[in-house]
LOBAFI-525265 format. One line per field, with one value per residue: x, y, z of N, C-alpha, C in turn; residue number from 1. Coordinates in Angstrom, 1 decimal. Atoms other than C-alpha are relative to their C-alpha. Example, Ala and Ser with C-alpha at 12.3 -4.5 7.8 and 13.67 -1.06 7.14 Angstrom:
BEGIN
n_xx	(0.9; -0.9)
n_yy	(-1.2; -1.1)
n_zz	(0.0; 0.0)
ca_xx	(12.3; 13.7)
ca_yy	(-4.5; -1.1)
ca_zz	(7.8; 7.1)
c_xx	(0.9; -0.8)
c_yy	(1.2; 1.1)
c_zz	(0.0; 0.8)
num	(1; 2)
END
This chain:
BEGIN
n_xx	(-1.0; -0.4; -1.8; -0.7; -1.2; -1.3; -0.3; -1.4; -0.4; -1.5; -0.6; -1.0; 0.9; 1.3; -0.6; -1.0; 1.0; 0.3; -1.5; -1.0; 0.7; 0.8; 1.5; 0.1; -0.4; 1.1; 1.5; 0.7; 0.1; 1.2; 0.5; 1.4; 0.3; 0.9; -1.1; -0.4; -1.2; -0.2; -1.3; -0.3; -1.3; -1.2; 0.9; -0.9; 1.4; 0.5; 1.1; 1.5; 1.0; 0.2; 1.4; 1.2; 0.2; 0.7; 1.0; 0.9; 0.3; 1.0; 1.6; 1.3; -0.7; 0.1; -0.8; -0.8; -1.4; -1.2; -1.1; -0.5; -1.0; -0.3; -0.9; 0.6; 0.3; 1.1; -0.2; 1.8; 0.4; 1.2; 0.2; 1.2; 0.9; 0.2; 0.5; 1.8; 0.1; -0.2; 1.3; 1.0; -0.1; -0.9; -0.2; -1.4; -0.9; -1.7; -0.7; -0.3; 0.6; 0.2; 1.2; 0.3; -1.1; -0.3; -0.4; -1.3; -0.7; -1.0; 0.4; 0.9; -0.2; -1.1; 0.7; -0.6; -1.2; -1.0; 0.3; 0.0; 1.2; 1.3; -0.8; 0.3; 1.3; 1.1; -0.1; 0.8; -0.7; -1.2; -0.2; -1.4; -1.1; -1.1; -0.2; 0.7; 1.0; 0.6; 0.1; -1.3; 1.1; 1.6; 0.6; 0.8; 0.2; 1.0; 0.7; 0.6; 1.7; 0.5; 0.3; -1.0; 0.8; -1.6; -0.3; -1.1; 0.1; -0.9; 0.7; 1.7; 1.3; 1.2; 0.5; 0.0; 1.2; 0.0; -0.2; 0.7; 1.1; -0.2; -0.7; -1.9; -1.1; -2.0; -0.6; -0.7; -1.4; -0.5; -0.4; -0.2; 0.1; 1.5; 1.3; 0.4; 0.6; 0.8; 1.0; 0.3; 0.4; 1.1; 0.7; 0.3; 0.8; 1.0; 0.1; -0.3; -0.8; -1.2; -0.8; -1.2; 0.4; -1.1; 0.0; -1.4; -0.7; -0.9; -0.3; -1.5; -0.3; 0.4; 0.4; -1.0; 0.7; -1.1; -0.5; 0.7; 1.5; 0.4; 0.0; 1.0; 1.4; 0.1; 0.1; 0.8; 1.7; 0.4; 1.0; 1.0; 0.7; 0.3; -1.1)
n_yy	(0.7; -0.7; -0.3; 0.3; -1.0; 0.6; -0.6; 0.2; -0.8; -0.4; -0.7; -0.9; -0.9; 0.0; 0.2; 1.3; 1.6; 0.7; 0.4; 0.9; 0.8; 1.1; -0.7; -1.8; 0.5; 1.1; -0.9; -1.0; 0.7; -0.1; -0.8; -0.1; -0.5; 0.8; 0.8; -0.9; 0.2; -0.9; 0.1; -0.5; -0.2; -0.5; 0.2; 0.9; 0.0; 1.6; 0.6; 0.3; -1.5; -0.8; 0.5; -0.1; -1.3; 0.6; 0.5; -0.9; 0.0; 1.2; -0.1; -1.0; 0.7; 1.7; 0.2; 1.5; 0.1; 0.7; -0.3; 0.5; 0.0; -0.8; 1.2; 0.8; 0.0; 0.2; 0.1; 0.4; -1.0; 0.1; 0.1; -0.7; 1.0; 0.9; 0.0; -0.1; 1.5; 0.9; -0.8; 0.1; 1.4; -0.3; -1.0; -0.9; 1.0; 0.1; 1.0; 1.8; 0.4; 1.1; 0.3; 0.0; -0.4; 0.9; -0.6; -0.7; 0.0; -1.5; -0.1; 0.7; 1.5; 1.2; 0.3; 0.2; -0.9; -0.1; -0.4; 1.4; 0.0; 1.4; 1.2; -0.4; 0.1; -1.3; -1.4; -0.6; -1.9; 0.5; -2.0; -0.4; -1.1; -0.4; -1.4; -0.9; 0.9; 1.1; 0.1; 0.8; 1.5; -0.5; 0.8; 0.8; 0.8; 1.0; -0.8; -1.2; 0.3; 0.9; -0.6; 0.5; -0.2; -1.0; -0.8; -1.0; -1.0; -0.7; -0.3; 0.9; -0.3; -0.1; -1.3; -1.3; -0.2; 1.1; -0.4; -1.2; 0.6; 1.0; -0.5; 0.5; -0.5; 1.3; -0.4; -0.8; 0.3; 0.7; -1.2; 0.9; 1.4; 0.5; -1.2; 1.0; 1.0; -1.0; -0.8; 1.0; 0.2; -0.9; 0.8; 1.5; -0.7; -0.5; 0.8; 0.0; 0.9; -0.3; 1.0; -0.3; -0.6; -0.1; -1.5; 0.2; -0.7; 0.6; -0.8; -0.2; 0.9; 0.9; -0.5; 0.0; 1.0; -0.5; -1.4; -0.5; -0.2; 1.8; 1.0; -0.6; 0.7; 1.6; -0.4; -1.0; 1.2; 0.9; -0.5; -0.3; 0.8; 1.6; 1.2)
n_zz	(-0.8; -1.3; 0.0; -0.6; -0.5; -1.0; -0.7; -0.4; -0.8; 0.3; -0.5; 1.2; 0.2; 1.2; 1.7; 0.1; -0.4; 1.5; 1.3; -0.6; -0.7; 0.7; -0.4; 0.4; 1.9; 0.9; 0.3; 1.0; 0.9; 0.5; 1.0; 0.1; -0.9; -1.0; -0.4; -1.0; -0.7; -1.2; -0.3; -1.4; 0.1; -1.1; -0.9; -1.9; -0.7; 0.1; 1.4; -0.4; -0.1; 1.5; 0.5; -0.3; 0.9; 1.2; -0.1; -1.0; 1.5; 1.1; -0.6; 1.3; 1.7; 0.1; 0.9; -0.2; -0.6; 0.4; -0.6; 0.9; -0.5; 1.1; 0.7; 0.7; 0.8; 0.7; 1.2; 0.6; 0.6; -0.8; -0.7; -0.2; 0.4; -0.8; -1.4; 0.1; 0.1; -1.4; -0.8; 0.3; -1.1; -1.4; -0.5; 0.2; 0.8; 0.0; 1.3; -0.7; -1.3; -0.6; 0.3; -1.9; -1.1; -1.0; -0.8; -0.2; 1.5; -0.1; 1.6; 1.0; 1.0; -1.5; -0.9; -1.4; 0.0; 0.6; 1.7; 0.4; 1.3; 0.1; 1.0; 1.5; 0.3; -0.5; 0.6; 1.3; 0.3; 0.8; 0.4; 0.4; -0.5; 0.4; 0.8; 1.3; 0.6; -0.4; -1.5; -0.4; -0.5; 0.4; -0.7; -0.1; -1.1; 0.1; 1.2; 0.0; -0.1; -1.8; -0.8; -1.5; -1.0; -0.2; 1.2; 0.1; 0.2; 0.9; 0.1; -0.7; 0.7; -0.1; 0.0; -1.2; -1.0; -0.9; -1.0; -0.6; -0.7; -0.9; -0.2; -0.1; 0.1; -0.8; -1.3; -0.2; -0.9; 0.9; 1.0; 1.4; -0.5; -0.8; -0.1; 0.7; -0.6; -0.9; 0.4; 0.0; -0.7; 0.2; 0.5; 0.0; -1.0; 0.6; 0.7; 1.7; 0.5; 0.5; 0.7; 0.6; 1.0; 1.3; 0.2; -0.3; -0.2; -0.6; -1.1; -0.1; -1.3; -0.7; -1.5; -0.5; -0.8; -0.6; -0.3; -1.2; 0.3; 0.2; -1.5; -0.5; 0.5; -0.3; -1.0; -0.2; 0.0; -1.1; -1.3; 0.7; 0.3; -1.3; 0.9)
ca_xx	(98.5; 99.2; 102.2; 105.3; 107.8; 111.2; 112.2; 115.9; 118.0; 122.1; 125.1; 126.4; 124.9; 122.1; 124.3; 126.9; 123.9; 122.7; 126.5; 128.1; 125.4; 123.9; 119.8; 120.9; 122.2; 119.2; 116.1; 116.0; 116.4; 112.7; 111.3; 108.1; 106.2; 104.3; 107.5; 109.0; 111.9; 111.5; 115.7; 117.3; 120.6; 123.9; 121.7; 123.3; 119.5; 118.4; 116.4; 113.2; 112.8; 113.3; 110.8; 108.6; 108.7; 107.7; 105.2; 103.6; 103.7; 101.7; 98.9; 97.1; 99.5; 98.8; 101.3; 103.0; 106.3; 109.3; 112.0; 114.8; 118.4; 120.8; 123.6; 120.9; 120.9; 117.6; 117.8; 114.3; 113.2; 109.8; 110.1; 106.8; 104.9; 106.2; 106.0; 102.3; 101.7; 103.4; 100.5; 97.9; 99.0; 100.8; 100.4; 103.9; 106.7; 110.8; 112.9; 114.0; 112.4; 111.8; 108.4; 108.7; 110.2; 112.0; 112.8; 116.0; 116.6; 119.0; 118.2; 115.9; 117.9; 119.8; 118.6; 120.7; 123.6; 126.1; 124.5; 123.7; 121.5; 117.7; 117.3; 116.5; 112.9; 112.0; 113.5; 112.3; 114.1; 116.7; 119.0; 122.3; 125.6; 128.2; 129.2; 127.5; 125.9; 126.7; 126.4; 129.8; 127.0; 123.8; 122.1; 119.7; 117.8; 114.6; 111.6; 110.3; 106.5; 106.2; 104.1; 106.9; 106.9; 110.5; 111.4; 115.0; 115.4; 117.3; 114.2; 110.2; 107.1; 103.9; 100.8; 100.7; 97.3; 98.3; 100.1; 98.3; 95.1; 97.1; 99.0; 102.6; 105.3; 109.7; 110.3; 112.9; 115.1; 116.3; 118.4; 120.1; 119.9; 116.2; 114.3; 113.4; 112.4; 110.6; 108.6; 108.0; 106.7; 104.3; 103.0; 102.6; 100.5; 98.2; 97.4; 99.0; 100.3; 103.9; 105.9; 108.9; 108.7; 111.2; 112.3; 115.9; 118.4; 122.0; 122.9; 126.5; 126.3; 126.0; 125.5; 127.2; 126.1; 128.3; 129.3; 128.7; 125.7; 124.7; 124.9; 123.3; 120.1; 120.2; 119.9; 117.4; 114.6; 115.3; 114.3; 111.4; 110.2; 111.1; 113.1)
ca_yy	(124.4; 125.2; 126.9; 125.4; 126.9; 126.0; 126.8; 127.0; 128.1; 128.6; 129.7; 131.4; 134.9; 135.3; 135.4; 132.8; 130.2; 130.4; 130.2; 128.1; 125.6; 122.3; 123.6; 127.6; 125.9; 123.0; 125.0; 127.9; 125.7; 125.1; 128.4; 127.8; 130.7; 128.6; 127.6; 130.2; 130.2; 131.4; 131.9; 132.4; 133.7; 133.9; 131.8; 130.5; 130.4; 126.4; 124.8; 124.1; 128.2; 129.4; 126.4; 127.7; 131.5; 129.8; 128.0; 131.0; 132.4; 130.1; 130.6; 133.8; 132.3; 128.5; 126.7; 123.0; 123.3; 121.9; 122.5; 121.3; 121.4; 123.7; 120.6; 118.9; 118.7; 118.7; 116.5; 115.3; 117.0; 116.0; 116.7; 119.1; 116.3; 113.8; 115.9; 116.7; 112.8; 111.5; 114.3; 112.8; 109.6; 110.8; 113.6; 114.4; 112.9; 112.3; 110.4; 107.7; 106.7; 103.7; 101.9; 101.3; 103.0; 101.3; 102.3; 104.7; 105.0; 107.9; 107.9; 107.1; 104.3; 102.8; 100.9; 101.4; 104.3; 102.5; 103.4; 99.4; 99.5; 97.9; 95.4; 95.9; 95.3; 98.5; 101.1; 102.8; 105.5; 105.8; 108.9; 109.7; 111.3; 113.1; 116.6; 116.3; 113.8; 110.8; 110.1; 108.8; 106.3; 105.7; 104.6; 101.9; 101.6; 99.7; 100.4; 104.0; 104.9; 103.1; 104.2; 104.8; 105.6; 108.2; 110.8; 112.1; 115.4; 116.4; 116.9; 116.7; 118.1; 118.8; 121.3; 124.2; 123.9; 120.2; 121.4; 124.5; 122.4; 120.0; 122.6; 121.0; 122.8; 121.7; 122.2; 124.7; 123.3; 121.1; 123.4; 120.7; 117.6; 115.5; 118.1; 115.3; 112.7; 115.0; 116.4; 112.8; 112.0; 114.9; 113.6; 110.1; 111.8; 113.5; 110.3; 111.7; 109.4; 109.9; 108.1; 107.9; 109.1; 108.4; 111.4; 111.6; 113.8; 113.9; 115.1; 116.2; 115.0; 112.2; 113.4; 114.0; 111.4; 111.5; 114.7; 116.9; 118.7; 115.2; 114.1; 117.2; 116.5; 112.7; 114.1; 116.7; 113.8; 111.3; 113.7; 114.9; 111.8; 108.9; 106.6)
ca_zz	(100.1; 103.9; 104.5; 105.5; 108.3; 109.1; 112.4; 112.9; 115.2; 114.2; 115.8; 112.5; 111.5; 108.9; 105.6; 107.0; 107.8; 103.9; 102.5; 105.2; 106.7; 105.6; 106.3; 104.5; 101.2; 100.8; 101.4; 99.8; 96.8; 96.7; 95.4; 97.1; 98.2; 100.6; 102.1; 105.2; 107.5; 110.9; 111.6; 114.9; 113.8; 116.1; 118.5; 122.6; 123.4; 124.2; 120.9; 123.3; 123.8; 120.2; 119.3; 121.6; 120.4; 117.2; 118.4; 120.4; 116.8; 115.2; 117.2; 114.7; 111.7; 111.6; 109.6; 109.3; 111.7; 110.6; 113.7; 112.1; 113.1; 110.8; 109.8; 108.0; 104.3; 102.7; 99.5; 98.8; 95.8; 97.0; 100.4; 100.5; 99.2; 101.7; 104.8; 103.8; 102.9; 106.4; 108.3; 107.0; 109.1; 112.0; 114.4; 114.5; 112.4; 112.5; 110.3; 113.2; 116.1; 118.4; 118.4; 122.7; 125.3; 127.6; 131.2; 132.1; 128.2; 127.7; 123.8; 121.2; 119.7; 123.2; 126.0; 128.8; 129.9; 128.2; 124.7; 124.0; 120.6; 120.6; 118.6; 114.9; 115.2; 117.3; 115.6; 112.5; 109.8; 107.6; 107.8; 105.7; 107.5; 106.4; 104.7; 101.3; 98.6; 98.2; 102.6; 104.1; 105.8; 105.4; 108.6; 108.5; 111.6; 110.6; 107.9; 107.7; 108.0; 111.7; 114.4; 117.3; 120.6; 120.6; 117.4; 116.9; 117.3; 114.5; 112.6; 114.1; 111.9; 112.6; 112.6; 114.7; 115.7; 116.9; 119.5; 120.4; 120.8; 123.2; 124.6; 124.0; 124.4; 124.7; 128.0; 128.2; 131.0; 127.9; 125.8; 123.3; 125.1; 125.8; 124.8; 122.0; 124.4; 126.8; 124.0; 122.6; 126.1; 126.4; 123.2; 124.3; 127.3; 125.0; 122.9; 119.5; 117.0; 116.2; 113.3; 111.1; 107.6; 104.2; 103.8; 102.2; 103.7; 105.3; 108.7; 109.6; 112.9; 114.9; 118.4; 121.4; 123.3; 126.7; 127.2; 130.2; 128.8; 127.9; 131.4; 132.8; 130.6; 131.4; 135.0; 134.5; 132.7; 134.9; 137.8; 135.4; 134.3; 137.2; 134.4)
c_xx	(0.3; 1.4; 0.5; 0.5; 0.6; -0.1; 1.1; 0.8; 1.5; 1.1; 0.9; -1.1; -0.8; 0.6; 1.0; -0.9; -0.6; 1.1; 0.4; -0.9; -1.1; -1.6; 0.4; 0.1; -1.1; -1.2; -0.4; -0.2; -1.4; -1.2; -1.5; -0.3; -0.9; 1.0; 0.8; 0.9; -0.1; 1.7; -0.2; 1.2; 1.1; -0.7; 0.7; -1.6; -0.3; -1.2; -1.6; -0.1; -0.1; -1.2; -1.0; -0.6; -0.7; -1.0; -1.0; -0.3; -0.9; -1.0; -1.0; 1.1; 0.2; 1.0; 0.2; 1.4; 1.0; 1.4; 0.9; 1.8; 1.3; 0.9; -0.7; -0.3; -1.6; 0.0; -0.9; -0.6; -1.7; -0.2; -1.5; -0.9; -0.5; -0.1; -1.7; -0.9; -0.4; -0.9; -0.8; 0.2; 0.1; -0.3; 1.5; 1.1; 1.3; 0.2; 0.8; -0.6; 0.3; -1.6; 0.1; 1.0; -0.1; 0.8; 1.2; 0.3; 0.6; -0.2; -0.8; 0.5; 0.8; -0.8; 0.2; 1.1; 0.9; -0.1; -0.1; -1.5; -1.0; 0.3; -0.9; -1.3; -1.0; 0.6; -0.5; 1.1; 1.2; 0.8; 2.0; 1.3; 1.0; 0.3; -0.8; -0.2; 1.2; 0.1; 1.3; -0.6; -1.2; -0.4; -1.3; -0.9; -1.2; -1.0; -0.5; -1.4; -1.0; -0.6; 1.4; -0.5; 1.1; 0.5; 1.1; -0.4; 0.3; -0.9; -1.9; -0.6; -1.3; -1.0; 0.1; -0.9; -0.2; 0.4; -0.7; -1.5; 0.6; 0.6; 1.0; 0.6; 1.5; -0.4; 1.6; 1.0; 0.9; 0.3; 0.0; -0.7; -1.2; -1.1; -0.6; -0.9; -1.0; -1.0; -0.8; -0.8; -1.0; -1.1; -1.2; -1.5; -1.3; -1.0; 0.0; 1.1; 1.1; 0.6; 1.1; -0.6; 1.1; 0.4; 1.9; 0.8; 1.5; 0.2; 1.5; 0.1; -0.4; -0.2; 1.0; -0.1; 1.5; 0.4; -0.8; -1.3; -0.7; -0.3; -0.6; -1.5; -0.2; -0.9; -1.1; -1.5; 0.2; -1.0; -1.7; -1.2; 0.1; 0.7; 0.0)
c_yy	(0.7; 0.0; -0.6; 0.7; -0.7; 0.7; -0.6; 0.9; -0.5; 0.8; 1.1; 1.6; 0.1; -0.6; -1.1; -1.3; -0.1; 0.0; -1.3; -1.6; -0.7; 0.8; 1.2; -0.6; -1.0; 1.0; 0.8; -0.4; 0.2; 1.0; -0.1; 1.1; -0.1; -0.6; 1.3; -1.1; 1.3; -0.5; 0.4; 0.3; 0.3; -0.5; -0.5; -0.4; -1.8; -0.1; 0.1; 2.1; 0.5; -0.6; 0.4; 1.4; -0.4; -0.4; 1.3; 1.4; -0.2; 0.0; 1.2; -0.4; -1.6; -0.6; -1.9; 0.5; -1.2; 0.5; -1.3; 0.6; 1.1; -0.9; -1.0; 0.2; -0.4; -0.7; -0.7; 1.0; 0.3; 0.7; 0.7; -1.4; -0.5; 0.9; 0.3; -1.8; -0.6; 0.6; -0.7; -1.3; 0.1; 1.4; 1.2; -0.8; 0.4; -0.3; -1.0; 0.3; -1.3; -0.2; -0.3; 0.7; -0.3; 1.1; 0.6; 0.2; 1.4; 0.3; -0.7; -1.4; -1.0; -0.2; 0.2; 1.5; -0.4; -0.4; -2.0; 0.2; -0.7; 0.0; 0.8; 0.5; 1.1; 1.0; -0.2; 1.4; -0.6; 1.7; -0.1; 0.6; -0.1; 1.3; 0.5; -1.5; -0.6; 0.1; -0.6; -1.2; 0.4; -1.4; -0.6; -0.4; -0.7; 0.6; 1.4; -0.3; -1.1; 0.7; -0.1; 1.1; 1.7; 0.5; 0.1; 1.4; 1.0; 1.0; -0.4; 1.6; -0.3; 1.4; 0.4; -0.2; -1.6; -0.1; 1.4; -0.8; -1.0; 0.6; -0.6; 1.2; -0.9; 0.9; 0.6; -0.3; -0.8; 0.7; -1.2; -1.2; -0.8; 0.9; -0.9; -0.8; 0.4; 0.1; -1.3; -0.7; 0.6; -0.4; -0.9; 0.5; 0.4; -1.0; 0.3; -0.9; 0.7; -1.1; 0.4; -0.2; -0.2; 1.0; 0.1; 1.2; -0.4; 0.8; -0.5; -0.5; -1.3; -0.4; 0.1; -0.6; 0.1; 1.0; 0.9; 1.1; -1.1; -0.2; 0.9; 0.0; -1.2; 0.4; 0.2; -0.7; -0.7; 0.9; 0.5; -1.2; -1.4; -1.1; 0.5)
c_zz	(1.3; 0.3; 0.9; 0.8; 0.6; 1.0; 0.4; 0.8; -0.3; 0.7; -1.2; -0.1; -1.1; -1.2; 0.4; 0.1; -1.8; -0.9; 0.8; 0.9; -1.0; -0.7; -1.2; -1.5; -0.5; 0.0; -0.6; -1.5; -0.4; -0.6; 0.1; 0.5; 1.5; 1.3; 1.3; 0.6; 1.2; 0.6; 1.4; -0.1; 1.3; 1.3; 1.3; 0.6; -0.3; -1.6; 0.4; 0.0; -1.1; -1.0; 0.5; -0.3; -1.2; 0.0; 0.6; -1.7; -1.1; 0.5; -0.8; -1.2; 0.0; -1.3; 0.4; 0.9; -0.3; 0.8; -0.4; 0.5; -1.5; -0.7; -0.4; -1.8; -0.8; -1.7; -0.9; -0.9; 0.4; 0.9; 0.6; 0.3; 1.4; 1.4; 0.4; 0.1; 1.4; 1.0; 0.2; 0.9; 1.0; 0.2; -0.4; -0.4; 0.5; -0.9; 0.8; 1.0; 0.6; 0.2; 1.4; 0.4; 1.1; 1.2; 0.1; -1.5; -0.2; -1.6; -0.6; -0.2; 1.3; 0.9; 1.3; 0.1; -0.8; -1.5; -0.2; -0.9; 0.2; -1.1; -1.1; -0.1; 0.6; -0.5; -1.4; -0.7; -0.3; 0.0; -0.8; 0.8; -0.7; -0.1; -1.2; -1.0; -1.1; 2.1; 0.0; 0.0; -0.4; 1.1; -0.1; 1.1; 0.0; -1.2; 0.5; 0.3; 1.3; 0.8; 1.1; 1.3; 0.7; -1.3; 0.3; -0.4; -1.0; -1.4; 0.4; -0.7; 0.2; -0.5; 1.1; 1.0; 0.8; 1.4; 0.6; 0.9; 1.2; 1.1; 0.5; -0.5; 0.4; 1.6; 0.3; 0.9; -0.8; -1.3; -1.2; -0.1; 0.4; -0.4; -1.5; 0.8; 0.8; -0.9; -0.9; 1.4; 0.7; -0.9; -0.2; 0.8; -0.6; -1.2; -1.3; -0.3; -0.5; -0.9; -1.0; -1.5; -0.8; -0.6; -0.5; 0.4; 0.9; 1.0; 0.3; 1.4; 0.7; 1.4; 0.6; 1.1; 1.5; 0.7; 1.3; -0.2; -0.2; 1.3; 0.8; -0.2; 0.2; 1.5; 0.7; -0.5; 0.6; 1.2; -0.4; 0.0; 1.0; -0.8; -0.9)
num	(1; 2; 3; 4; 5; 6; 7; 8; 9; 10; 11; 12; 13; 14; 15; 16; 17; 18; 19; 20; 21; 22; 23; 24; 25; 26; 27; 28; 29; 30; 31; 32; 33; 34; 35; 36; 37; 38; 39; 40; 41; 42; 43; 44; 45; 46; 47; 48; 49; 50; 51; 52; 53; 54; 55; 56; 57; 58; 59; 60; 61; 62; 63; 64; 65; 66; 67; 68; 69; 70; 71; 72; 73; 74; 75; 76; 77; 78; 79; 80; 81; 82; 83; 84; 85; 86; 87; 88; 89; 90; 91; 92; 93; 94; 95; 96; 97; 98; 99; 100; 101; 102; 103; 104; 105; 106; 107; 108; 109; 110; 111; 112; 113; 114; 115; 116; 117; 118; 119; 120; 121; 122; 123; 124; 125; 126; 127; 128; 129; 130; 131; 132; 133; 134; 135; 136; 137; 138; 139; 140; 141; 142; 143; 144; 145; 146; 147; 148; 149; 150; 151; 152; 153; 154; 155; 156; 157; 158; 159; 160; 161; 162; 163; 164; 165; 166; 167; 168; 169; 170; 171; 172; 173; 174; 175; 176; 177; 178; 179; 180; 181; 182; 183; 184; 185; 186; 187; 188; 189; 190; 191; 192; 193; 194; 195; 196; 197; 198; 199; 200; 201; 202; 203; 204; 205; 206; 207; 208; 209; 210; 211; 212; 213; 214; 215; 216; 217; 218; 219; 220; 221; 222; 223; 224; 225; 226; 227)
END
């Protein structure tokens, strides 16, 4: 079996991220030795640069990457299986996406600035939110296992040597914000398949859609990408 590696990055320090965080309390669960955790404890450093340490990494240690957000509960007892499974289909997986992307789109799942949902039929992916099991909600946004054309960031899995051979990298001017869509649009560029994957788990958040880091990154891919 080819080894797994999380790569997470946390504002808590080592021992508070496996007492006090979603990510620290599900994973070590699994008791695989095939299974690693590249941490980034006590982290202020953007997500795209600590993914890309990681990935610069993985170049003489080849592995599956699993950048993975630390307010995510992992509750798939499976989940090895299925993120080996969803590989074997897809270049690089999520657990929501959108199957088009439409011009100026400021998010995976909206069409316009003022967050207005597409319709049912282009999204894909099922994800839980809340604190802890059962989910408060349990978002529905279309079937799993779809080719799409946009991943959430919350979690994205692939091989190492998929991006090395393509040389994708996040683009670093996108600490929190777009550094999803960006790296989904890189992707697209390189003609790998990306798709959404059944994978159960709950995430504690639900973004910060808005906000003035928000609107700085809106900013920073528009000027990047032209819509």
């Amino acid at each position: 079996m080819k080894k797994i590696r999380f790569v997470i990055g946390t504002r808590k320090n080592r021992n508070a991220f496996f007492t006090n965080t979603a990510a620290g309390n599900s994973i070590p669960l699994s008791n695989d030795p095939m299974v690693e955790l590249v941490l980034f404890p006590e982290n202020t450093a953007g997500l795209s640069k600590i993914y890309n340490i990681a990935i610069e990494e993985s170049i003489n240690d080849p592995a599956i990457l699993i950048f993975m957000h630390d307010d995510v509960h992992m509750l798939d007892f499976f989940w090895a299986d299925q993120i080996l499974n969803s590989l074997n289909k897809f270049d690089i997986v999520g657990l929501a996406g959108n199957k088009r992307r439409a011009p100026n789109q400021p998010a995976w799942a909206f069409i316009d600035e003022k967050f207005t949902w597409d319709k049912f039929e282009n999204l894909s992916g099922v994800i839980g939110h809340g604190k802890c099991f059962p989910p408060s909600n349990l978002s529905v946004f279309g079937p799993p296992g779809q080719e799409v054309k946009l991943l959430d960031g919350m979690l994205l899995a692939t091989y190492s040597e998929t991006l090395i051979k393509n040389n994708i990298r996040f683009d670093e001017r996108f600490d929190f914000h777009f550094y999803d869509l960006d790296f989904c649009r890189q992707a697209e560029l390189a003609n790998l398949k990306m798709g959404t994957w059944p994978l159960s788990v709950i995430h504690e958040s639900i973004g910060n859609f808005g906000s003035e880091g928000w609107i700085n990154g809106y900013q920073t891919y528009f000027d990047k990408w032209k819509e």
